[in-house]
C-alpha positions as a printed Julia matrix, in Angstrom:
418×3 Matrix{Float64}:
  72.01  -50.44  21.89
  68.43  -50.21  21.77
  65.75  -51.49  24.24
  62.5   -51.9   23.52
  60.09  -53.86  26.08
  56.93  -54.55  25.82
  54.51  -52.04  26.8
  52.96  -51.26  30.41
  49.16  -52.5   30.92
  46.96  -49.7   33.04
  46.94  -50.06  36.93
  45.22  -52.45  38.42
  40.93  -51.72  37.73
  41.34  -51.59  41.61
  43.89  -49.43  41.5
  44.17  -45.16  40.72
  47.21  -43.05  39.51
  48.38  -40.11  41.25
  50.5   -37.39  40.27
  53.56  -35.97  42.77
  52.96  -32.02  44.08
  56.1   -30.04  44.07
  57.44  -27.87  46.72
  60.67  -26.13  45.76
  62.7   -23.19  47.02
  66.05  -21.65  46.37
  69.13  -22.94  48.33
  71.89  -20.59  49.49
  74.49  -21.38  47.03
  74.12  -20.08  43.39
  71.54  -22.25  40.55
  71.25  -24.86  43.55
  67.66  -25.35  44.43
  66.3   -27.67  46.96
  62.81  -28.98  47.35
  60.44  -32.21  48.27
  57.75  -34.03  45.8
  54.72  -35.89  48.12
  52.61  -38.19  46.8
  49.0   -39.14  48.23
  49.05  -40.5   51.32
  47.03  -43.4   49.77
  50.43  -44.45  47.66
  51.7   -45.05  51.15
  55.13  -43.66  50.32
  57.66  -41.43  52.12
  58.31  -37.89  50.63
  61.32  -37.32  47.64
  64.19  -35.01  48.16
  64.78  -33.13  45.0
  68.23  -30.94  44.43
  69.5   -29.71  40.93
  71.62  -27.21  39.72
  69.62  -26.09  36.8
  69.63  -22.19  36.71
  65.6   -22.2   36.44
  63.11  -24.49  38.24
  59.79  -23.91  37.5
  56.8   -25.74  38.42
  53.71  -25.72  35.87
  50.65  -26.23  36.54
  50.25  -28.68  33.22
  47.34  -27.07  31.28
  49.26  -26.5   28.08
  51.62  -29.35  28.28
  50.68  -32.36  29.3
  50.83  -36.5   28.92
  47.78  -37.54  27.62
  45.29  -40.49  27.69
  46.14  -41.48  24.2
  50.49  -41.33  25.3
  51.93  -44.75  26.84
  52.2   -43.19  30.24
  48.54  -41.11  30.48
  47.5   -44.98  29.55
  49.05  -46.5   32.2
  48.52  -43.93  35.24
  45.42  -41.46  33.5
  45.92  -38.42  31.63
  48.92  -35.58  33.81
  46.55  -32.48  32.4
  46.02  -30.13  35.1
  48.36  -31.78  37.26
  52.22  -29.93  38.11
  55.6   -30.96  37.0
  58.83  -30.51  37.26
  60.46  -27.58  34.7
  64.44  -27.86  34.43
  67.25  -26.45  32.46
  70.89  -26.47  31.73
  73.03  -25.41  34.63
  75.11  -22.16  34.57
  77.02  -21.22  30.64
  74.72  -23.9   29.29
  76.68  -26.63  31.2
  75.32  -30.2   31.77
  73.09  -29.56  35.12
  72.21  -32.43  37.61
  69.04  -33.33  39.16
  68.77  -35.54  42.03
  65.75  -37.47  43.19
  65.62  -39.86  46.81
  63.11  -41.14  48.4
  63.18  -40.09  52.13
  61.48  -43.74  53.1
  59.86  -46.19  51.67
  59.01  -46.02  48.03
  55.6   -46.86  46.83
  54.45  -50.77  47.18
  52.32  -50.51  44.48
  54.98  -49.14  42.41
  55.73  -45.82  40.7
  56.8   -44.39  37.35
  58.78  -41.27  36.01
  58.5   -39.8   32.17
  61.22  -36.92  31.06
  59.95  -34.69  28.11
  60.77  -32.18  25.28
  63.84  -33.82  24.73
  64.62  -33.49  21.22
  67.65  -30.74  21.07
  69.15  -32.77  23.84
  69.43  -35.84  25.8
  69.18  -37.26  29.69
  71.43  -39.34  31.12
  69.57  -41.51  33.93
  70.78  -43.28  36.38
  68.98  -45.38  39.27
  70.15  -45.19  42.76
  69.34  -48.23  45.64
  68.54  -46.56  49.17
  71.56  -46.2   50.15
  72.73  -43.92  46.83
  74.48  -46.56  44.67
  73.93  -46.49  40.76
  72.12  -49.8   39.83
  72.0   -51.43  36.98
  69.83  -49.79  33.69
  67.45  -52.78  33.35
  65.85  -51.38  36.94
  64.49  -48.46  35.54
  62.2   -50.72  33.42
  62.04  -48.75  29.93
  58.79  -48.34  28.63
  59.39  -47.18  25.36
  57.48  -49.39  22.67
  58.74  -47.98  19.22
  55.59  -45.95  18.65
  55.49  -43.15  17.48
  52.29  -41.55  18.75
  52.86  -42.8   21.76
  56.54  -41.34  22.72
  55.1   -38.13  21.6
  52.29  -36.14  23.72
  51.54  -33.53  20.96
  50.16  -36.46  18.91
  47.39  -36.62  21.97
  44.44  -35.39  19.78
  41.56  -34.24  22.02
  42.64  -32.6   23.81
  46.01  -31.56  21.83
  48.11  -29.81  24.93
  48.13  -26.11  23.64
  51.79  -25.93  24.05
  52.07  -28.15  21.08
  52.57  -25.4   18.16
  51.16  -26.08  14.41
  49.48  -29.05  12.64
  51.79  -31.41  13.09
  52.66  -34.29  12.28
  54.29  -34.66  15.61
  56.29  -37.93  15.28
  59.66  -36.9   16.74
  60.47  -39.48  19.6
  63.69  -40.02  21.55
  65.8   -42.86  21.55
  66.83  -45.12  24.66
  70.48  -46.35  24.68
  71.36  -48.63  27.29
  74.77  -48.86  25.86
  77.12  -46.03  24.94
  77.58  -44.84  21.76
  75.45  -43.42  18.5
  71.7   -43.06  18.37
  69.84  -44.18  15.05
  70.16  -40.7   13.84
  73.43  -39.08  15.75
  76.77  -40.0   15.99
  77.32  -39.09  19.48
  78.74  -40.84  21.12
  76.26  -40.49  24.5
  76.24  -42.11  27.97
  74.72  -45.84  28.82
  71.26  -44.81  30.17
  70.73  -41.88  28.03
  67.34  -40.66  26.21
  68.69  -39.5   23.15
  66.43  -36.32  21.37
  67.55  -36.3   17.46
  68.93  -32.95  17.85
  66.85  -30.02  16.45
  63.96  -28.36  18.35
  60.12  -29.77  17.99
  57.36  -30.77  19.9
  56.27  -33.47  22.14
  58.61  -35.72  22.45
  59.25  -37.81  26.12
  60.1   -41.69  27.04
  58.98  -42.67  29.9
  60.0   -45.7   33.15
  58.74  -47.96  35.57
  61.02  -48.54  38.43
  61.39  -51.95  40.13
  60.92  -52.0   44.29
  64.84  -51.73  44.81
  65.02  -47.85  43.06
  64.79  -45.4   45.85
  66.12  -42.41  44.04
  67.45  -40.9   40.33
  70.09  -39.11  39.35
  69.37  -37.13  36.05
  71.73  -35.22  33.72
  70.89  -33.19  31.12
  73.25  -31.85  28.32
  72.57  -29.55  25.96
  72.99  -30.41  22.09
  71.74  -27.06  20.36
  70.12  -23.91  21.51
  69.14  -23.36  24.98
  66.64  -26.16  26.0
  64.73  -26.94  29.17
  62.81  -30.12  29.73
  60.47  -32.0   31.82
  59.57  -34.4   34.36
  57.02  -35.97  36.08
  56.29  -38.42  38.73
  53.39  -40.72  39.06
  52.6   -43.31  41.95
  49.85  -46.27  41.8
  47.38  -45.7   44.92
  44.57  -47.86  46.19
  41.1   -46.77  44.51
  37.88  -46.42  46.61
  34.9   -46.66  44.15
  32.23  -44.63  46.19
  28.47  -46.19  45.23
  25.44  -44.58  47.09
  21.3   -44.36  46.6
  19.2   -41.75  46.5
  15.87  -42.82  48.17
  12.34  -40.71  48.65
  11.33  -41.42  52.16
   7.9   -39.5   51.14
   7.01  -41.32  48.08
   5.84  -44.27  47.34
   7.87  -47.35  46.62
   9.14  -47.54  43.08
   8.45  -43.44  42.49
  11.73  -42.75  40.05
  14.21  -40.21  41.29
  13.72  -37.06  39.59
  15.15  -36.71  36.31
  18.15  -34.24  36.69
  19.27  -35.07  39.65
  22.91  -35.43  39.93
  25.39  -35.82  42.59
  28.91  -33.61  43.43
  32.37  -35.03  45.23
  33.73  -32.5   47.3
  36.89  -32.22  49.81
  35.83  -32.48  53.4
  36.31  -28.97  53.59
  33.65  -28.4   50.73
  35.8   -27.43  48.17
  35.12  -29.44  45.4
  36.94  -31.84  43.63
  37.89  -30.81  39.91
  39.09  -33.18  37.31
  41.26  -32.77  34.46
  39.25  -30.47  32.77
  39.24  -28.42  36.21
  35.81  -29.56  36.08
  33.44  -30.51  39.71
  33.67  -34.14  39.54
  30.17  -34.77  39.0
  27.95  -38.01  38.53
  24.48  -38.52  37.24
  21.96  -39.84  39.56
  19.47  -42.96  37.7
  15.8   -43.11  37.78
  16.4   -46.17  40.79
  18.61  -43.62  42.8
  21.91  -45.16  42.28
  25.39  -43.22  41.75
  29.1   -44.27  41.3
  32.43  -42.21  41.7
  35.84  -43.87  41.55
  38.83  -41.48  43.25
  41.82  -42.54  45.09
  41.26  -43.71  48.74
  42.07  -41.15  51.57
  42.28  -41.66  55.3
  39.57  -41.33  58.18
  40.61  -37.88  58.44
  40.64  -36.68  54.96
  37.2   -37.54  54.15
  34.81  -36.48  50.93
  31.41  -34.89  51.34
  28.68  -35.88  48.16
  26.66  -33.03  47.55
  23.28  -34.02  45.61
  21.87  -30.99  43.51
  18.03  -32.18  42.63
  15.98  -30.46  40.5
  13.43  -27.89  41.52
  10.5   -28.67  43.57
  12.29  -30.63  46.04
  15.11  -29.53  49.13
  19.04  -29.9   48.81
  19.65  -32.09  51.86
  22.86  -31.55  53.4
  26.56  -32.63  51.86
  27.04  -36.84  53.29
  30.35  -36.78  54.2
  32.15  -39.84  52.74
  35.26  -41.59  54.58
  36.95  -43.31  51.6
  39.39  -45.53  53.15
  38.44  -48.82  51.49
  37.81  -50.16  48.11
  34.37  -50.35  48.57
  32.38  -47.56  50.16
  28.62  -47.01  50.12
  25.97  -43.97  51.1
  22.28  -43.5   51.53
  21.31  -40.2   50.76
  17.6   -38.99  51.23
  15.77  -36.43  48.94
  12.73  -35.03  49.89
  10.04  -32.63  48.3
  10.03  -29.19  49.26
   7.08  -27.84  51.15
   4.66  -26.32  49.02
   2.99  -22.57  49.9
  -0.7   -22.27  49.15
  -2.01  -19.81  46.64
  -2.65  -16.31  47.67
  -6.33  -15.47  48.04
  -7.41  -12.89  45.53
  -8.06   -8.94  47.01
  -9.17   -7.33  44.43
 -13.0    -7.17  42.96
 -13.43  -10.33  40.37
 -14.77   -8.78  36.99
 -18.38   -9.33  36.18
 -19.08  -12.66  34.62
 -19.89  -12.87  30.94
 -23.48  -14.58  29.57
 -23.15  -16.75  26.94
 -24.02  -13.32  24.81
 -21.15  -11.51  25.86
 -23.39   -9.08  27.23
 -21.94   -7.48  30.92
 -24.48   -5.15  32.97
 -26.2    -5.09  36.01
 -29.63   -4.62  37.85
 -30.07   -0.94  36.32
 -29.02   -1.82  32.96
 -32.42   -4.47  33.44
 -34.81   -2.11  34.75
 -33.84    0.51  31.81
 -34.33   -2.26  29.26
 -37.8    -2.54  31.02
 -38.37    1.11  30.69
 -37.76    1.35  27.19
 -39.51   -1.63  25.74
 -42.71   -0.48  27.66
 -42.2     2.62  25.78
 -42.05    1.1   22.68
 -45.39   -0.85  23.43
 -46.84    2.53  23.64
 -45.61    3.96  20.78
 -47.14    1.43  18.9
 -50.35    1.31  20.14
 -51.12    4.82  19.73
 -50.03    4.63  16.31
 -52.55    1.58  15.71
 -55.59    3.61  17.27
 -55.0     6.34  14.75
 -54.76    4.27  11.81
 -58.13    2.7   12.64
 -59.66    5.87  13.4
 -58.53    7.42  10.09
 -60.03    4.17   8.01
 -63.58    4.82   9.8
 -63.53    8.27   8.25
 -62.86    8.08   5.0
 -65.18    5.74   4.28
 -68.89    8.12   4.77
 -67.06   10.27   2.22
 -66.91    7.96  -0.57
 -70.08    6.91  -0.2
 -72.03   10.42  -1.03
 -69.66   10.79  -4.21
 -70.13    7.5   -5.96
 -74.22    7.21  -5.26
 -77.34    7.96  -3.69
 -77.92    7.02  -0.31
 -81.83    6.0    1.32
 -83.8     7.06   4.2
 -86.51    5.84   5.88
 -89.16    8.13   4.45
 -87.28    8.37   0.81
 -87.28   11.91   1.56
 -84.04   14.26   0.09
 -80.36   13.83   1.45
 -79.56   16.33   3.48
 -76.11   17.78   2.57
């Protein structure tokens, strides 16, 4: 009843997964919508013809639900955040509704893979279809489920957990594959051959997901209701050739050996200039090392659907112009150059410098000089005045002592005069 294969490795390291865009529009008849799913042109495959009768069809843009790294299928073709689905529900009265999926052409060589999700309050009955629209058998669809908990349920992706997943968890609710009809481990049923099987009450997260051989062109995909009114989802993946993009960074007015300036990083943009975002709707940037050299790894395009790299270096040196990049081999290398930007001389000084400072601290000028002149020759004769009349007033007060404290002698010993 059960099949459980081994697990799917990754793509191929030279190899790049890439996620269907969805193009879908209301048909004339009632809940019957018609629309097309394209791939990259590097998966080399033909577009998919998509009608259902669900009553809605929506197409998210997978921010808040989403197959992550950690899930068996983000493992095998990269994480589906930020990338669109496919949103489905019953048909009309909450009857069974029927999706159908073909491809126009030829389906991609490198192979492909589907995963349906939130089924847990219902189940999917899947059937493969050869090119011309006969069911094939089950083991085609190549099962991927491996028993794992965490890894049939996307809500148990960590970092990031997909916002739509509501609470702490645990969030180990999987599906069941039953390639036989009959029960599920945890229903009765009984439920089609090549049904996923939810265990019938509403959670969180859980999806199963496939890996068609070469001879499945299309699906045909019913879903039936078990309680309440559910919806659930699907998405399509396609390996594509990878083109790892390496370039260098040189300084043509440097010296040999002069590092790259630290900061210096490099942008991949569209060949428009918009710039490519990654899952995080991030610009898909790449640090640039000290010897100049860079890496990206994106999915190859053709000669006229090229990338530009746009190098943003630090200050002091010029922004050359966006390399544009035609990725249509594994292998593709650029030479980018980075030069300084010319430098403007410092403006020469108008206004009057300020006086320069002595060693004193003193600031003054030629007057200030000649004043200090002026007043020290002033002082000088201040003080010689003041010495002449201090000598002249010791030569006087000497006679005077004299006649009080004894006689004094003539030449003919004759009386003092008074």
């Amino acid at each position: 009843m059960l099949a459980v294969g081994a697990p799917a490795a990754a793509v191929e390291p030279d190899e790049f997964g890439v996620f269907a865009s969805y193009e879908m529009s209301a048909a004339t008849a009632p809940n019957t919508f018609a629309g097309t799913a394209t791939f990259a042109t590097t998966a080399d495959a033909s577009p998919i013809e998509i009608t259902t009768d669900s009553t809605t069809v929506k197409v998210p843009t997978g921010e808040s639900a989403f197959l992550g790294a950690s899930t068996g299928f983000g493992q095998y073709f990269g994480s589906t955040r930020s990338q669109p689905y496919l949103y489905l529900s019953p048909s009309a009265g909450n009857a069974p509704s029927t999706t159908t999926l073909r491809f126009t052409g030829a389906v991609p060589p490198l192979g492909w893979g589907f995963a349906v999700g939130d089924i847990d309050a219902d189940y999917v009955t899947i059937e493969p279809l050869d090119a011309g629209g006969a069911v094939l058998p089950l083991s085609t669809l190549n099962a991927q489920d491996t028993g794992g908990t965490p890894l049939l349920n996307y809500c148990a992706n960590a970092v990031p957990k997909p916002s739509s997943c509501v609470g702490p968890g645990p969030f180990t609710d999987h599906p069941w594959w039953l390639t036989t009809a009959g029960p599920s481990p945890t229903l009765p049923g009984p439920f089609p051959a090549g049904s996923v099987v939810g265990n019938g009450i509403d959670t969180y997260g859980s999806y199963d997901w496939f890996l068609p051989s070469a001879e499945v062109h299309g699906l045909r995909l019913t879903f039936t209701v078990q309680s309440g009114i559910p919806i659930y989802q699907l998405w399509l993946a396609a390996v594509a050739t990878k083109a790892t993009i390496t370039g260098t960074v040189v300084l043509p007015e440097a010296p040999p050996g002069t590092p790259v300036p630290d900061g210096t990083k490099a942008e991949l943009h569209n060949g428009d200039g918009t710039p490519v975002l990654d899952i995080e709707d991030q610009v898909v940037t790449t640090p640039v090392a000290p010897d100049g050299s860079f890496a990206f790894e994106t999915e190859q395009r053709p000669a006229d659907d090229p990338y530009q790299v746009v190098l943003v270096p630090p200050a002091r040196y010029e922004p050359p112009a966006p390399t544009t990049v035609v990725a249509d081999a594994a292998e593709v290398e650029v030479q980018i150059e980075l030069v300084a930007s010319p430098t403007t001389p410092a403006p020469t000084p108008t206004a009057t410098p300020a006086p320069a400072l002595a060693e004193s601290g003193f600031v003054g000028g030629p007057w200030f000089i000649v004043g200090g002149v002026v007043l020290l020759a002033g002082l000088a004769t201040v003080v010689l005045v003041a010495l002449r009349r201090q000598r002249a007033a010791r030569s006087g007060g000497g006679a005077s002592e004299a006649s009080e404290t004894g006689p004094s002698t003539s030449s003919d010993d004759g009386p003092t005069a008074s």
